[in-house]
Kinemage of the C-alpha trace (Angstrom):
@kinemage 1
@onewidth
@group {chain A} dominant
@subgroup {mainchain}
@vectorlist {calphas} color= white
{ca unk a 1} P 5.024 38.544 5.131
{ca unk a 2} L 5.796 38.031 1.682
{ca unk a 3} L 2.819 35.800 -0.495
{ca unk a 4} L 4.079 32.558 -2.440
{ca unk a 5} L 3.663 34.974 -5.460
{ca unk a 6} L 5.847 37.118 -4.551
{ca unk a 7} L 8.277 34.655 -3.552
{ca unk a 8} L 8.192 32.936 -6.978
{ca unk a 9} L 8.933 36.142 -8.195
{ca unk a 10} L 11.945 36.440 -6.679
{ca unk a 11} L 13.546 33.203 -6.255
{ca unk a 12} L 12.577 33.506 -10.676
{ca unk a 13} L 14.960 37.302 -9.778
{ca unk a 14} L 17.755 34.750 -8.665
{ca unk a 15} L 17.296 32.228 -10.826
{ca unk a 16} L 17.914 35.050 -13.797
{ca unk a 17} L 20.880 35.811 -12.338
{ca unk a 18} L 22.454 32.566 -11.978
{ca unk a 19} L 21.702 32.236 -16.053
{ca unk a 20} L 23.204 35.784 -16.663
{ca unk a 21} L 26.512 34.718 -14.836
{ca unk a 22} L 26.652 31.916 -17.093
{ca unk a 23} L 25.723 29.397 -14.295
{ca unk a 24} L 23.392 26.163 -15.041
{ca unk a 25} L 20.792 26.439 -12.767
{ca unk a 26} L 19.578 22.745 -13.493
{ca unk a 27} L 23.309 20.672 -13.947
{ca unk a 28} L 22.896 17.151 -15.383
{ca unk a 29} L 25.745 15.788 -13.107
{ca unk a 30} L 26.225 16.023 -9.172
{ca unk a 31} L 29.224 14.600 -7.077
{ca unk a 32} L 28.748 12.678 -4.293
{ca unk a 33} L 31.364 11.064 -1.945
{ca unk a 34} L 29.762 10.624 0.618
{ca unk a 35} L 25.321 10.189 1.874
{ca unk a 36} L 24.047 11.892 5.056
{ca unk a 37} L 23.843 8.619 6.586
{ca unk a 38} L 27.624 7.769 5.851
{ca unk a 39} L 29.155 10.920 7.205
{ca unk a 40} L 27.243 10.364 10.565
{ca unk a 41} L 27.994 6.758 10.660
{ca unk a 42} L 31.669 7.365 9.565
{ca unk a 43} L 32.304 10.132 10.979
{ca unk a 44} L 35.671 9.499 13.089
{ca unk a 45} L 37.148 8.109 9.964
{ca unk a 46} L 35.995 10.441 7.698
{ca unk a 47} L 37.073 13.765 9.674
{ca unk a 48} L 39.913 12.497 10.256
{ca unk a 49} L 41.152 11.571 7.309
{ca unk a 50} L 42.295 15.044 6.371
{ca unk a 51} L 39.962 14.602 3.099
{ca unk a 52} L 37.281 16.316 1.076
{ca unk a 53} L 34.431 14.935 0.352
{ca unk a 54} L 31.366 16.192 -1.836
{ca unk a 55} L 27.803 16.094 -0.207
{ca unk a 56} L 24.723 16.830 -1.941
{ca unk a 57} L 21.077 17.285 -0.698
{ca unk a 58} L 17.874 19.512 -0.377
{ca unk a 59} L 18.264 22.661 1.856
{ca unk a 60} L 16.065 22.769 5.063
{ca unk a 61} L 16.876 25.298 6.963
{ca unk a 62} L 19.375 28.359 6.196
{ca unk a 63} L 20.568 30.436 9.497
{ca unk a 64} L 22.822 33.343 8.624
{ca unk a 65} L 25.353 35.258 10.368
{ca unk a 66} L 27.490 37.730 9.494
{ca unk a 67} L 30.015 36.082 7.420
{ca unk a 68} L 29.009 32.945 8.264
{ca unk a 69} L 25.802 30.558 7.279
{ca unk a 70} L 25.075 27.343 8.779
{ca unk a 71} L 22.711 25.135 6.521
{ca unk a 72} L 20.890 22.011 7.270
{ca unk a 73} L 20.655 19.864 4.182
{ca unk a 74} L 18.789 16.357 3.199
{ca unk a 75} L 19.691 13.733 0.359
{ca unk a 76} L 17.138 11.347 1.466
{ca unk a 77} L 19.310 9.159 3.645
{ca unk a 78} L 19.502 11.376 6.653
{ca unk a 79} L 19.902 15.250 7.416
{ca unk a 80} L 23.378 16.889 7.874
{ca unk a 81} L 25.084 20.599 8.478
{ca unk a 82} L 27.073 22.665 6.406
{ca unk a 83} L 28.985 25.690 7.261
{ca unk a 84} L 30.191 28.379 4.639
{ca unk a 85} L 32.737 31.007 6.200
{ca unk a 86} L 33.219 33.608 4.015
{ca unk a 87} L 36.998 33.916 2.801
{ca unk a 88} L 38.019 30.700 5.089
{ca unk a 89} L 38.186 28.372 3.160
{ca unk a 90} L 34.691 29.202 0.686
{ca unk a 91} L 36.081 32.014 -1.471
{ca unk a 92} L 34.072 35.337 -0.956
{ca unk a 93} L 32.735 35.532 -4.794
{ca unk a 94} L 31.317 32.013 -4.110
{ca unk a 95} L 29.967 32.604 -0.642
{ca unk a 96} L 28.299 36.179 -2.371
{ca unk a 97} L 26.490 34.169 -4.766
{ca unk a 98} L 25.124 31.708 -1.969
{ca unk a 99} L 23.989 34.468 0.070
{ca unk a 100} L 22.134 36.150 -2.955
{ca unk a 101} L 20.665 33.099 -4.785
{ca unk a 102} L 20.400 30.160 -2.192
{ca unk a 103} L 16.796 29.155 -0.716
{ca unk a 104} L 15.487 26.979 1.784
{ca unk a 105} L 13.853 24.305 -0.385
{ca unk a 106} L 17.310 24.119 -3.258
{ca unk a 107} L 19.309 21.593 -3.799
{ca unk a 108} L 22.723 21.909 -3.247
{ca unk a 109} L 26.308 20.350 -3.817
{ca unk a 110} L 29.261 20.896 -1.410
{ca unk a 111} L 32.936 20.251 -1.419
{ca unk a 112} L 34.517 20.216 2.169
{ca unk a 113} L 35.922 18.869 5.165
{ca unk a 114} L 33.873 17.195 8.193
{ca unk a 115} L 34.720 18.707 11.470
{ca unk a 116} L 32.630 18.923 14.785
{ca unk a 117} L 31.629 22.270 16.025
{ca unk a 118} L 32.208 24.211 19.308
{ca unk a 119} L 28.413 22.557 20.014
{ca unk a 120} L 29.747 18.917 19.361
{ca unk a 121} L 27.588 18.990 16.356
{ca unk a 122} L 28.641 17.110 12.867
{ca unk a 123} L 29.345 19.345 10.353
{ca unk a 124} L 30.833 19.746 6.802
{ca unk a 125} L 33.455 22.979 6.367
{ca unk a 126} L 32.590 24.092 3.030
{ca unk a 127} L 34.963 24.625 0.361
{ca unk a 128} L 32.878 25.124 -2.725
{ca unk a 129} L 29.107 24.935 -3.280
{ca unk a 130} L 27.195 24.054 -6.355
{ca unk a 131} L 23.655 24.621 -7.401
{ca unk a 132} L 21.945 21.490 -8.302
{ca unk a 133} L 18.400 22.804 -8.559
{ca unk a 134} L 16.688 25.789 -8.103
{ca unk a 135} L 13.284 25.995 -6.462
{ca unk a 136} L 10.746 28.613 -7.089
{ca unk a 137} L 8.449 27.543 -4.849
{ca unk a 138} L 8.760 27.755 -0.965
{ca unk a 139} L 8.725 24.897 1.376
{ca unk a 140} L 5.611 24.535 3.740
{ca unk a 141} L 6.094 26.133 7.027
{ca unk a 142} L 8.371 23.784 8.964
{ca unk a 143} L 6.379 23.654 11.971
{ca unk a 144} L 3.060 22.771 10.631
{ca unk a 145} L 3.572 21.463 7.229
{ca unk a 146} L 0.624 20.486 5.420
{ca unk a 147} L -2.338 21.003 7.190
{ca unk a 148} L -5.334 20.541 5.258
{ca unk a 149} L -5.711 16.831 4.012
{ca unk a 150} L -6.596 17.111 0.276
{ca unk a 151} L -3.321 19.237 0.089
{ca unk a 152} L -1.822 16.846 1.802
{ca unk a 153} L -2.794 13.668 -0.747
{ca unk a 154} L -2.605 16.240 -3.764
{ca unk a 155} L 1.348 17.525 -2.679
{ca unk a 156} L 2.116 14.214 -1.064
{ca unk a 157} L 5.632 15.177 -2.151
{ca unk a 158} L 6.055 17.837 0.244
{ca unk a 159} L 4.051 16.186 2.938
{ca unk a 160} L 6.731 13.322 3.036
{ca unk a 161} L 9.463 16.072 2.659
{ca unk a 162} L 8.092 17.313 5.479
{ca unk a 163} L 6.650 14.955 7.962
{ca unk a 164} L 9.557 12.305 8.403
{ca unk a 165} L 7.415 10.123 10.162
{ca unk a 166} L 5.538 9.542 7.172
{ca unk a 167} L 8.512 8.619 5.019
{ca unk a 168} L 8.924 6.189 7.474
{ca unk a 169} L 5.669 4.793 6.890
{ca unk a 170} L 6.510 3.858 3.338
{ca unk a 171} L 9.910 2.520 4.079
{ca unk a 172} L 8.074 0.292 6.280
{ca unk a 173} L 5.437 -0.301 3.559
{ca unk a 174} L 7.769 -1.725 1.363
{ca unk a 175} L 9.877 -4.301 3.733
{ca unk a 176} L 5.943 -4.940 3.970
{ca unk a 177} L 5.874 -6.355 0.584
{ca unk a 178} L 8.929 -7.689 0.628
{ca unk a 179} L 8.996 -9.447 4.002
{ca unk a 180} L 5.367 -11.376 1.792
{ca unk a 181} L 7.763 -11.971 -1.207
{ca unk a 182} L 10.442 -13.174 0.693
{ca unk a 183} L 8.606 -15.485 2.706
{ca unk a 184} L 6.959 -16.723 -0.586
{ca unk a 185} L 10.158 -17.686 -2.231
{ca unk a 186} L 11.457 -19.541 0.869
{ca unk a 187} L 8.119 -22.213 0.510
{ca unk a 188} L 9.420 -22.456 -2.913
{ca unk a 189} L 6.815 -20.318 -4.559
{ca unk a 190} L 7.323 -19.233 -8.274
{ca unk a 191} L 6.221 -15.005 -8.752
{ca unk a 192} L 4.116 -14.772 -11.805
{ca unk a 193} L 2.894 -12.109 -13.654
{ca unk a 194} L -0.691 -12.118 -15.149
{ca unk a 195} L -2.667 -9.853 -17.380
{ca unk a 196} L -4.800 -6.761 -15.575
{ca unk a 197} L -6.454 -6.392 -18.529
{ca unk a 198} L -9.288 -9.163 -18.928
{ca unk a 199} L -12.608 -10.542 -20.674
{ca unk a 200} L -14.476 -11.651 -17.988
{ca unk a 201} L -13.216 -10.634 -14.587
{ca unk a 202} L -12.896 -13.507 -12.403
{ca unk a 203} L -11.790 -14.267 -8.576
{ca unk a 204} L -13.649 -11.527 -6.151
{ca unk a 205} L -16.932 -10.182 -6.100
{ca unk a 206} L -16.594 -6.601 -7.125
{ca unk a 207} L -17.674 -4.143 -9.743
{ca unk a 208} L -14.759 -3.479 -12.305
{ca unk a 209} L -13.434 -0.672 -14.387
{ca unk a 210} L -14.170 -0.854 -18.007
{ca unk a 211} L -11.942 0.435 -20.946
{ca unk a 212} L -11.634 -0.197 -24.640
{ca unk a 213} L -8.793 -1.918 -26.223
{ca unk a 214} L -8.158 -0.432 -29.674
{ca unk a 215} L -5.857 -2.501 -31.369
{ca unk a 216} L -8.618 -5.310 -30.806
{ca unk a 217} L -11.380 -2.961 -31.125
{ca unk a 218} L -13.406 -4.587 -27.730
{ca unk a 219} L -13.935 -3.341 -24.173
{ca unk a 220} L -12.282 -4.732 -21.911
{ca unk a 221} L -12.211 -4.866 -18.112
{ca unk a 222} L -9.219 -3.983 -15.005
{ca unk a 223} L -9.115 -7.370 -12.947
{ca unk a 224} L -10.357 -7.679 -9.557
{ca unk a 225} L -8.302 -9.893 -8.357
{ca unk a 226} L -4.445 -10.967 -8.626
{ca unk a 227} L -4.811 -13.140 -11.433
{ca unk a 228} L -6.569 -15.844 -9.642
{ca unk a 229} L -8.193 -17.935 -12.463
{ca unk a 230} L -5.009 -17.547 -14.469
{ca unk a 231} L -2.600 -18.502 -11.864
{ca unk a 232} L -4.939 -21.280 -11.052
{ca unk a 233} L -4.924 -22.352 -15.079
{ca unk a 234} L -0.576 -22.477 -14.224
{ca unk a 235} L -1.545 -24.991 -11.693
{ca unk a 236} L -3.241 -26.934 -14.316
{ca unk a 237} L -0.153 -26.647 -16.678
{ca unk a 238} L 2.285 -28.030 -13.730
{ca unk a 239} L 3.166 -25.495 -11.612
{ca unk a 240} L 2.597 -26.322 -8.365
{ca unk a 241} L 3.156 -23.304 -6.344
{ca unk a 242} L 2.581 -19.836 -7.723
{ca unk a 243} L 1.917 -16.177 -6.213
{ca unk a 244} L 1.312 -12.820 -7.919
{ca unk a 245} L 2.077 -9.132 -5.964
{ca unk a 246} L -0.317 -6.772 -8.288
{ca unk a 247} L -1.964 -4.144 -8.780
{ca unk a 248} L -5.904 -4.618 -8.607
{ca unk a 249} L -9.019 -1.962 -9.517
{ca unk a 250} L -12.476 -2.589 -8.259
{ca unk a 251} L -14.684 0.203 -9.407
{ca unk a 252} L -16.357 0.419 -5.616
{ca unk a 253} L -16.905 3.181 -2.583
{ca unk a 254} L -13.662 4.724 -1.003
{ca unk a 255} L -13.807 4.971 2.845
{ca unk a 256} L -10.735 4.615 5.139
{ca unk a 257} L -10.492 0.654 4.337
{ca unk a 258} L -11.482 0.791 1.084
{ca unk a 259} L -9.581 1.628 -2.627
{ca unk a 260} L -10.047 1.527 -6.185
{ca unk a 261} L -6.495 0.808 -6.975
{ca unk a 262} L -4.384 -0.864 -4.795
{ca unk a 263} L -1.634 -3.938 -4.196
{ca unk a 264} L -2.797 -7.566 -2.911
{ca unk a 265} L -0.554 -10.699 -2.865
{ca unk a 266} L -2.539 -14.161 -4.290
{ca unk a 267} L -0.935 -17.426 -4.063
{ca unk a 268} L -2.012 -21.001 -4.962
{ca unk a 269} L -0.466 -24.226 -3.779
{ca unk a 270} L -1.175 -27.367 -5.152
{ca unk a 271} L -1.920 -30.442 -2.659
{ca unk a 272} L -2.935 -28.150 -0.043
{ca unk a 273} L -6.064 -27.798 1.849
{ca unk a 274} L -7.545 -24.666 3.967
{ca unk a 275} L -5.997 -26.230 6.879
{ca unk a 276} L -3.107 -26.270 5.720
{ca unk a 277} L -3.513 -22.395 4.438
{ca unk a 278} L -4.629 -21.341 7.909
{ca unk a 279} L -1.248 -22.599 9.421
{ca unk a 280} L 0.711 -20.954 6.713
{ca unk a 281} L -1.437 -17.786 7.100
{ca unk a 282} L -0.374 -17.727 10.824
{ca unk a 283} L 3.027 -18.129 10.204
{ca unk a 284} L 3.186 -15.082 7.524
{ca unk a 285} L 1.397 -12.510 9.539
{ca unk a 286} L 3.354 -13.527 12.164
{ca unk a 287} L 6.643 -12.879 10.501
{ca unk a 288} L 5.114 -10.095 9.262
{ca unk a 289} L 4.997 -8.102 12.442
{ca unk a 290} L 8.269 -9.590 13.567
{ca unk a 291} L 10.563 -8.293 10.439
{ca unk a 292} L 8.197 -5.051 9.448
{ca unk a 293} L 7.383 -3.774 12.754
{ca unk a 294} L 9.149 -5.788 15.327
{ca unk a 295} L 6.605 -6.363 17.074
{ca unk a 296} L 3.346 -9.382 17.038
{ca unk a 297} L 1.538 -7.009 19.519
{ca unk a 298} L -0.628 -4.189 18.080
{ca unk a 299} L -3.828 -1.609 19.323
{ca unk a 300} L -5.869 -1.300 16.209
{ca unk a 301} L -8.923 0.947 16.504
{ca unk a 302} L -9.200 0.397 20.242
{ca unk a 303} L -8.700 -3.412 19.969
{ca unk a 304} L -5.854 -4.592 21.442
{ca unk a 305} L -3.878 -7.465 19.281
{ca unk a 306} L -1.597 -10.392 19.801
{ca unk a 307} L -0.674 -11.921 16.798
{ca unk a 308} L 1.287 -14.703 18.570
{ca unk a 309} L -1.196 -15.934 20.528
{ca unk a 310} L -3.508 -18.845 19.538
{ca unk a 311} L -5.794 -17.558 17.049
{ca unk a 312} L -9.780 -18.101 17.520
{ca unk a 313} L -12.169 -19.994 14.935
{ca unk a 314} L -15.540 -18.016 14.215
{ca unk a 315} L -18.169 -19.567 12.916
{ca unk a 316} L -20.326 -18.183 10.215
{ca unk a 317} L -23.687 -19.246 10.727
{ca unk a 318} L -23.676 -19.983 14.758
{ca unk a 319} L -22.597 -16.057 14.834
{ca unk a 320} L -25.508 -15.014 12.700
{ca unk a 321} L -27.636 -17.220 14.228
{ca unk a 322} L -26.935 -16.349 18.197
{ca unk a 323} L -27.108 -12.475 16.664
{ca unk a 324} L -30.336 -12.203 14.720
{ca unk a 325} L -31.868 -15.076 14.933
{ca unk a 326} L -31.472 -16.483 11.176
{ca unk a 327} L -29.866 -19.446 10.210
{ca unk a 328} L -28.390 -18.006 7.085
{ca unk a 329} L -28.298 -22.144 5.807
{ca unk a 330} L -32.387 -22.293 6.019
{ca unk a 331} L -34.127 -18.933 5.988
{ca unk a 332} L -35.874 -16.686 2.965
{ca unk a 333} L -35.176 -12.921 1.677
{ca unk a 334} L -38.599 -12.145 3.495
{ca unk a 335} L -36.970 -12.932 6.723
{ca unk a 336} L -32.793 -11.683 5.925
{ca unk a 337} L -34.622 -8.037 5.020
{ca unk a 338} L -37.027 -7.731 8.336
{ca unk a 339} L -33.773 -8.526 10.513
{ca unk a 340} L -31.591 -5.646 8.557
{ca unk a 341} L -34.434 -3.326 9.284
{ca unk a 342} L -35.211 -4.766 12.756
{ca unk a 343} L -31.173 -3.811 13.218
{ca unk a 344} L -31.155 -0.614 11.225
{ca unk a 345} L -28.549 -1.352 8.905
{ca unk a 346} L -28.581 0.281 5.809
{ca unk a 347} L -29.940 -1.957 2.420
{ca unk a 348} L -30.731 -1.507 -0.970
{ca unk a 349} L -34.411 -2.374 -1.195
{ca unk a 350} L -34.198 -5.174 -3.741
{ca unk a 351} L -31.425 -6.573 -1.467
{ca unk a 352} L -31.146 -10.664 -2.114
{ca unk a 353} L -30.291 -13.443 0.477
{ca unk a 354} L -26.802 -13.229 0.148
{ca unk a 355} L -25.721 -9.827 0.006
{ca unk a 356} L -28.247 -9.374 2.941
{ca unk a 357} L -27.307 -12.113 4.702
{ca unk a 358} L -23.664 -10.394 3.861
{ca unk a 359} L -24.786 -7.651 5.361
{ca unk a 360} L -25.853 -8.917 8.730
{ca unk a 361} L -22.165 -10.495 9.104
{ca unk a 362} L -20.544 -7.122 8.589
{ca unk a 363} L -22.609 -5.696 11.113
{ca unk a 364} L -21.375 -8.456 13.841
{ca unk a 365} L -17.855 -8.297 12.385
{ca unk a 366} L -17.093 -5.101 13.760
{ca unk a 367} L -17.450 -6.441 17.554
{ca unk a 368} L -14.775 -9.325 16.894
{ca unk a 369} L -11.151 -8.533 18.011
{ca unk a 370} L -9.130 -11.368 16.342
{ca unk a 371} L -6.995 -12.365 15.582
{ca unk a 372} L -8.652 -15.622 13.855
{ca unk a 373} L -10.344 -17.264 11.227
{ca unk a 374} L -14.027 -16.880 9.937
{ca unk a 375} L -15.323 -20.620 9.008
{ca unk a 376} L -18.382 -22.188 7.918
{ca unk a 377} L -19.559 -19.374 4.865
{ca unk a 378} L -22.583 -20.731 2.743
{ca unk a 379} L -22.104 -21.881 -0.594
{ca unk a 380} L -24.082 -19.215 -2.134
{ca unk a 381} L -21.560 -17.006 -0.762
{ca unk a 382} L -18.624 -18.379 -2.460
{ca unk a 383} L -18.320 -19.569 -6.238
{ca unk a 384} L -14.939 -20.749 -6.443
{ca unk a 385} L -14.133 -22.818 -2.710
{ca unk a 386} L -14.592 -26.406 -2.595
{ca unk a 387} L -17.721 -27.634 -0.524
{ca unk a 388} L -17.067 -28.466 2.590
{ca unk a 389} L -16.187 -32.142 3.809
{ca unk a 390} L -18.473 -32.248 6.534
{ca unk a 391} L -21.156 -29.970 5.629
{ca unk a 392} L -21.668 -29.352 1.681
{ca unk a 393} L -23.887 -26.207 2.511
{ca unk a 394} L -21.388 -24.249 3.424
{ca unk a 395} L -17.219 -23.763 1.504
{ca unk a 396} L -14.269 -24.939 2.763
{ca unk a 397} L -13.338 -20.973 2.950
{ca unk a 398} L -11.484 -18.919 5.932
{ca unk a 399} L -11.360 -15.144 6.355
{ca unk a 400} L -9.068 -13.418 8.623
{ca unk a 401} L -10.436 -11.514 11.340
{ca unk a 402} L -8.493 -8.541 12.405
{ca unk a 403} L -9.928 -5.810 14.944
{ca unk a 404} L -13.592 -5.968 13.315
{ca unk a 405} L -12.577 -6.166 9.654
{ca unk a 406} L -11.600 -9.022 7.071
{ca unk a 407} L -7.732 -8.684 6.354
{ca unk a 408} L -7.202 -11.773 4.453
{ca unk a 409} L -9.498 -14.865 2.699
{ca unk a 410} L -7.945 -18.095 2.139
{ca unk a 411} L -9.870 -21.474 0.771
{ca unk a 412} L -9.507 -25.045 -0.337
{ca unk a 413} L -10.082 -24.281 -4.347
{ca unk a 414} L -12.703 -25.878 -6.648
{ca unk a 415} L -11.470 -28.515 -8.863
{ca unk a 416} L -14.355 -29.989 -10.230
{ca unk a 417} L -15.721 -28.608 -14.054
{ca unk a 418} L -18.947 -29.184 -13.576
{ca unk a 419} L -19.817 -27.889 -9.836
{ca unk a 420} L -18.016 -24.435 -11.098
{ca unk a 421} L -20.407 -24.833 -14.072
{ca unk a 422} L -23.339 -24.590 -12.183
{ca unk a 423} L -21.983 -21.946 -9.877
{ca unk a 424} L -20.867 -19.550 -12.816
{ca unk a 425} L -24.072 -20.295 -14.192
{ca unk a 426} L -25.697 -19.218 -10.793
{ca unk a 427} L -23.316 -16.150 -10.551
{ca unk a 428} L -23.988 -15.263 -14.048
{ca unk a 429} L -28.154 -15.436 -13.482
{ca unk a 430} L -27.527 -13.419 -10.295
{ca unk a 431} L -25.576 -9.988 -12.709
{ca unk a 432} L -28.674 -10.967 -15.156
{ca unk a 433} L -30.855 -9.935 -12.801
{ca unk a 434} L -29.059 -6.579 -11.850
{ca unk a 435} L -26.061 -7.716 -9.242
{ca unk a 436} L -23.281 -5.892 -10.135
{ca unk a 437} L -20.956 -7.498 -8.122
{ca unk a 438} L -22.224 -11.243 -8.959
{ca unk a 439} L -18.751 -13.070 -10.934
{ca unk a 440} L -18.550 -13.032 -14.362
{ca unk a 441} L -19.378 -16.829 -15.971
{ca unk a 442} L -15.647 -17.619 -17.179
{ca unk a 443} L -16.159 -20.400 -19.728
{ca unk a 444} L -12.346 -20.449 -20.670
{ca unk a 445} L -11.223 -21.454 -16.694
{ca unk a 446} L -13.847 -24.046 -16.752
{ca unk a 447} L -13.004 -25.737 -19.749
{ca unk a 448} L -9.105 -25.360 -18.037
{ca unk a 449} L -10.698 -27.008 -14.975
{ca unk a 450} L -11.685 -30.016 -17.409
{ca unk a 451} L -7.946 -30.981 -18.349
{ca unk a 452} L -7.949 -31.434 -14.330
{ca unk a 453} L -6.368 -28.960 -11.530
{ca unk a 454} L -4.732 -30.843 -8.759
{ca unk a 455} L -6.613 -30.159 -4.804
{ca unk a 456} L -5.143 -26.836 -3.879
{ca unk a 457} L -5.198 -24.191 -1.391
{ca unk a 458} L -5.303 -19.973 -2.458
{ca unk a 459} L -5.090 -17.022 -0.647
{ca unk a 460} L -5.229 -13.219 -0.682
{ca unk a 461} L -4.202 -10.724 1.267
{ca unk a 462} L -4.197 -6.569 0.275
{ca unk a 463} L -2.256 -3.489 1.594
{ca unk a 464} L -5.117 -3.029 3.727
{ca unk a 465} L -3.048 -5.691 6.484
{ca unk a 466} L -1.032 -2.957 5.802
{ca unk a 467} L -2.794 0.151 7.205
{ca unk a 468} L -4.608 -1.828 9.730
{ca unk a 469} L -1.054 -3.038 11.769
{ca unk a 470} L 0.075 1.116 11.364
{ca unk a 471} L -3.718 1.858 12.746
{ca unk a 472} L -3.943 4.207 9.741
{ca unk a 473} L -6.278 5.083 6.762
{ca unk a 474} L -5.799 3.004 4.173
{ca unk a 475} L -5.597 6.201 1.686
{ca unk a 476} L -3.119 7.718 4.081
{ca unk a 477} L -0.679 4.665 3.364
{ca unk a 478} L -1.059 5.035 -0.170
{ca unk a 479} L 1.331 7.228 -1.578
{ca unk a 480} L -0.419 9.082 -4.011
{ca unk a 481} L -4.456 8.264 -3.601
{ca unk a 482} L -6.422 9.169 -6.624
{ca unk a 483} L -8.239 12.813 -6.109
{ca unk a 484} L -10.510 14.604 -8.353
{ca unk a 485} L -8.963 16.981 -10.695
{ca unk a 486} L -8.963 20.548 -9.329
{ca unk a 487} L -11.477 22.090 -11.622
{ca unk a 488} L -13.800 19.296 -10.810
């Protein structure tokens, strides 16, 4: 068996002599009549027309026989067959040069007639055939494709070409998206765009990327979050419904529900409360599996999921509480660190209250099926939610709860200048004293907040919805997840 060396070298043979018969290897035009998809759809009409009609597409397979070759070809909306009889009607100089320069893995163009075989299969009678472009490389093996998974993410390119059922996955990815955006625009939403690059990062709790702008001549951060102080400044300048699909970066682990650089919707709504989010939120995911996957029943990681039915209402502090004993409301870091040990869950050692206390809810999280809403989060735990109405300890926040993880996080937004002063100023006191994560102390969005934001409602959602409802790795729904450079 022939080594991909060797088979460069040859298919590089072929593609020499296509140059030294004057032919362009690499054209700048194709014809097309006619997609894949069309000639099977069509294809009463269309054979019996008495027409020709050009086809283009990547060869896949390339079975040869005598004077005849049947090829199997793809242009990305379906797969179709070609066959090339030498002499009848593909002149034999033309069908000579096929047979001595044509590879599985080319692209092709062909002129011809649509006809069904002696096998009932769909075919195109070729009249003429065009290069388009000339690999050098071989295809994977079509059986087994890709096999080893850093290949995979490094050539995703070939792993789509050859594992349809993962094209599939990003077809459905993007109705994904726009099933969200088209559900935004129909409760009168206005999309927005907002910067990426920032001063202070603002809206999430994360560690950010840091680059230098040098037209300014100052470092500046990637934002964390979809633009949520900005597109809550738009409320303040009349807007009263906005949402941003964007690209985020949080500078953090990877694991399989976890990425640096990924997609999340954010939306604010002026006049709205969390209440009124959580019915909305119900609604959307809903649709969501209705329109992207037709379907509001799902098994995700062994938990099996009905997003139709009424969703549950956790809260917070009673599930701490019944779990390890600790009222996260009324308890010290003394007490937070002996239950993470007691429960052997990994901690830094100058852990504080909240990211322990953080800690201990992830732990209990992973038992919860959903679907529902996580209620009742301390105020510590939450700079930028309202307190609540009935008990001011804890934020008028919600988190989605899908098959043990957090696929969502909704709240009633803080309005009032001076309570975000003192929480900024808390946040910013917490990253003084080493906490990475801690916000940033935006002084611009409070001094916004002082020319007055109406009550509101935001929410968030990432890709990670996403992966969980396909019961896949997040990275393996990305199309092209960040990898160390080879020679790293």
């Amino acid at each position: 068996m022939a080594s991909i060396d060797e088979i460069r070298e040859a298919r590089l043979a072929k593609l020499k002599i296509l140059k030294e018969k004057g032919i362009d290897a690499y054209p700048v035009t194709a014809h097309q009549d006619i997609t894949c998809l069309k000639a099977v759809k069509d294809f009463e009409a269309l054979s019996t027309s008495g027409e020709s009609y050009y086809m283009v597409g990547r060869i896949l397979s390339l079975r040869a026989q005598g004077k005849i070759i049947f090829i199997t070809f793809d242009d990305g909306t379906g797969r179709f067959q070609a066959l090339l009889k030498s002499g009848e009607p593909l002149n034999e100089e033309t069908f000579k040069l096929f047979e001595d320069v044509f590879d599985i893995g080319d692209f092709v163009e062909i002129k011809g007639t649509l006809f069904v075989t002696k096998r009932e299969e769909k075919t195109i009678l070729a009249e003429d055939v065009r290069m388009l472009s000339k690999s050098l490389s071989p295809l994977p093996e079509k059986w087994n494709g890709l096999q080893d998974v850093e290949e995979r993410f490094r050539k995703r390119y070939l792993d789509i070409l050859m594992n349809p059922k993962l094209k599939d996955v990003f077809i459905k990815k993007a109705k994904f998206w726009d099933t969200i955006r088209e559900y935004m625009l129909s409760q009168d939403f206005l999309e927005v765009e907002t910067p990426v690059l920032e001063n202070t990062t603002g809206g999430a709790e994360a560690r950010p990327f840091i680059t230098h702008h040098n037209a300014l001549d100052i470092d500046v951060y990637l934002r964390i979050s979809a633009g949520e102080l900005w597109q809550k400044k738009l409320l303040v300048a009349g807007f009263p419904r906005v949402f941003e699909i964007g690209r985020i970066f949080r500078n953090e682990g990877i694991s399989n529900e976890h990425l640096q650089d990924y997609t999340q919707l954010e939306y604010y709504m002026a006049y709205a409360d969390y209440e009124k989010g959580m019915e909305m939120t119900k609604e959307l995911y809903r649709l969501i599996g209705e329109k992207v996957f037709g379907t509001t029943k799902f098994n995700i990681k062994g938990f099996e999921i009905d997003l139709a039915q009424e969703w549950e209402v956790y809260d917070f502090c009673k599930l701490i509480e019944k779990k390890f004993g600790i009222d996260p409301l009324n308890t010290t870091e003394k007490d937070v660190l002996s239950a993470l040990k007691k429960h052997n869950i990994e901690h830094e050692s100058d852990t504080n209250i909240e990211r322990g206390v953080d800690l201990l809810w992830k732990n209990e999280r992973k038992n919860i099926a959903g679907p529902g809403f996580l209620i009742g989060v301390p105020i510590s735990m939450e700079p930028l939610a309202k307190k609540n109405r009935n008990n001011p300890k804890t934020v008028e926040r919600f988190q989605v709860i899908l098959a043990g993880s957090e696929m969502g996080k909704g709240f009633s937004e803080l309005n009032d200048p001076q309570d975000q002063l003192e929480r900024f100023n808390n946040q910013q006191a917490k990253r003084d004293a080493g906490d990475e994560e801690a916000q940033m102390a935006d002084m611009e969005y409070v001094e916004a907040l002082e020319y007055a934001m109406p009550p509101a409602f935001g929410f968030g959602l990432s890709e990670r919805l996403f992966s969980f409802l396909m019961d896949m790795s997040v990275r393996d729904t990305q199309l092209f997840p960040l990898m160390r450079p080879k020679n790293k």
